[in-house]
C-alpha positions in Angstrom: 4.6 9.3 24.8 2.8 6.7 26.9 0.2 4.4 25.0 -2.0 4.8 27.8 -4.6 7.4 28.7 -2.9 10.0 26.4 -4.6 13.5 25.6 -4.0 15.1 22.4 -5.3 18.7 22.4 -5.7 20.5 19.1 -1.8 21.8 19.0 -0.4 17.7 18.9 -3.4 16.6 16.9 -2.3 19.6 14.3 1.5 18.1 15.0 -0.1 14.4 13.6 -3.2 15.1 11.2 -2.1 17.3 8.0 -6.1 18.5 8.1 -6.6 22.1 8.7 -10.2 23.8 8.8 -12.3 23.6 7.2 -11.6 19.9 7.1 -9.8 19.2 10.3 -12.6 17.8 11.9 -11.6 16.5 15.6 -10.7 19.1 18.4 -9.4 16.7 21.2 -8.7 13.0 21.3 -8.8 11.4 25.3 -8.4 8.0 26.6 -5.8 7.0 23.7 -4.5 3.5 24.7 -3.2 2.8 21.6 -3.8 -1.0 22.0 -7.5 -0.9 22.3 -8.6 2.6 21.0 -9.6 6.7 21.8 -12.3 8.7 21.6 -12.2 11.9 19.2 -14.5 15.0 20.4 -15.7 17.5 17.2 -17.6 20.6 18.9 -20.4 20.7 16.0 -20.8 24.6 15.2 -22.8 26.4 12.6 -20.3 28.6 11.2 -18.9 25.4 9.3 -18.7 26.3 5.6 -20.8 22.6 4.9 -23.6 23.6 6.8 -24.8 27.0 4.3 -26.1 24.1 1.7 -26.7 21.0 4.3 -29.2 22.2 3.9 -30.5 25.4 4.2 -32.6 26.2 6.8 -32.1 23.0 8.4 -28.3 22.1 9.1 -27.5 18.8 9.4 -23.6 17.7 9.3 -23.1 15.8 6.4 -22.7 11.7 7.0 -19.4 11.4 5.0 -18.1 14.5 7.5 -18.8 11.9 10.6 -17.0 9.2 9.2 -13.8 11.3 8.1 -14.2 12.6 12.0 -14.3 9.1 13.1 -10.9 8.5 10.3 -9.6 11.3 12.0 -9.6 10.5 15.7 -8.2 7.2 14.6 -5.2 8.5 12.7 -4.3 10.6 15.7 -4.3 7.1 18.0 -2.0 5.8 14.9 0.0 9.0 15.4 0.9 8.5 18.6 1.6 5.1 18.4 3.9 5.3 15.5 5.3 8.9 16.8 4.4 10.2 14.1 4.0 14.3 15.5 5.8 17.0 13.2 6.3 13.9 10.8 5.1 14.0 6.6 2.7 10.7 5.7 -0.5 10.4 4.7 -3.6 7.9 5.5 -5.6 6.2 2.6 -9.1 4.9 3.4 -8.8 1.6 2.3 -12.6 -0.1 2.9 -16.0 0.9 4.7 -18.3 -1.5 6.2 -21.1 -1.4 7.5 -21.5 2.2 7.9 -25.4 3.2 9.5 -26.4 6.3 10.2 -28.5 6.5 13.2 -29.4 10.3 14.4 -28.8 13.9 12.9 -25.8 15.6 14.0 -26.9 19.6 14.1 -24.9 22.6 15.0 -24.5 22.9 19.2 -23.7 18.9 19.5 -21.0 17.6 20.8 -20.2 14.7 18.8 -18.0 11.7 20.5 -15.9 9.5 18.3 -15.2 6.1 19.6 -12.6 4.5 17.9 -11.7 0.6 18.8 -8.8 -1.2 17.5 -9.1 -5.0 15.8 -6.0 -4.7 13.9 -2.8 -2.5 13.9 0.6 -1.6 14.4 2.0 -1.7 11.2 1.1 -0.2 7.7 -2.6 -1.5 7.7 -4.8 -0.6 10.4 -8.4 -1.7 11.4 -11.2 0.1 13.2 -14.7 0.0 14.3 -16.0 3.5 15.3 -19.3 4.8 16.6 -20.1 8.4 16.8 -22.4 9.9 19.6 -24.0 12.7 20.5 -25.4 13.0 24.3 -25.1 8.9 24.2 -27.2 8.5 21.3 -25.7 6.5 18.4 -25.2 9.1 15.4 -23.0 6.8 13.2 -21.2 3.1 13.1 -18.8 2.0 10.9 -15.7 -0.3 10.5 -12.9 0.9 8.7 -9.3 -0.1 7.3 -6.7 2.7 6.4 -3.4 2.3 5.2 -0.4 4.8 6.3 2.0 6.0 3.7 5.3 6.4 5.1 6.9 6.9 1.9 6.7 11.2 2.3 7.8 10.9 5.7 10.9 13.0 6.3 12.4 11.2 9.1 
């Protein structure tokens, strides 16, 4: 794979990301240059199971669902980095920082995950994300995961 302006549509990002709905929550990752970061895109739609009690009669996606999106997006850049497709491991959270919430995200968005790089390439991985929808700021955060390798069956 080339670390450069990669696409991963939904079948690789199933290949990478053990996640399947309802908590698979990125549908395309573009621009992956695995040295400076992607951006995830999660089609927001109301049929998502969250949504019947957040809250009722006004659905707005829950905060900790755009920060595992933003998580998610990120492991797939990891994923293809690391070749990691049709491989077992698992990514912990590690730390949150600074997280701000900054707009609702509502069924019919389009919500944009931009995920930068400051630290990677190994075990430990750093990222500061920002999630958008139509160029607003929805949600920023930095965050550190760690892959687990060990249930890898390479």
């Amino acid at each position: 794979m080339t670390d450069h302006l990669k696409t991963a549509d939904i079948d690789l990002i199933q290949r990478i990301l053990p996640h399947r709905y309802p908590f698979l929550l990125v549908d395309r990752v573009i621009d992956i240059d695995t040295s400076t970061g992607c951006t995830g895109i999660k089609n927001v739609t109301f049929n998502e199971p969250h949504f019947t009690g957040h809250f009722p009669g006004m659905p707005v996606m829950p905060g900790v669902m755009i920060v595992e999106a933003m998580a998610q997006t990120a492991a797939v850049l990891v994923g293809v980095h690391m070749d990691l497709a049709d491989k077992v491991f698992n990514v912990f959270f590690m730390n949150i920082d600074g997280c701000k919430f900054r707009r609702k995200v509502v069924p019919g968005d389009q919500l944009k995950m931009h995920v930068t790089v400051k630290r990677g390439g190994g075990k430990v991985w750093k990222f500061d994300g920002r999630a958008e929808v139509d160029g607003e700021v929805a949600c920023e955060a930095s965050f550190t995961a760690m892959m687990d390798l060990s249930a890898s069956n390479t």
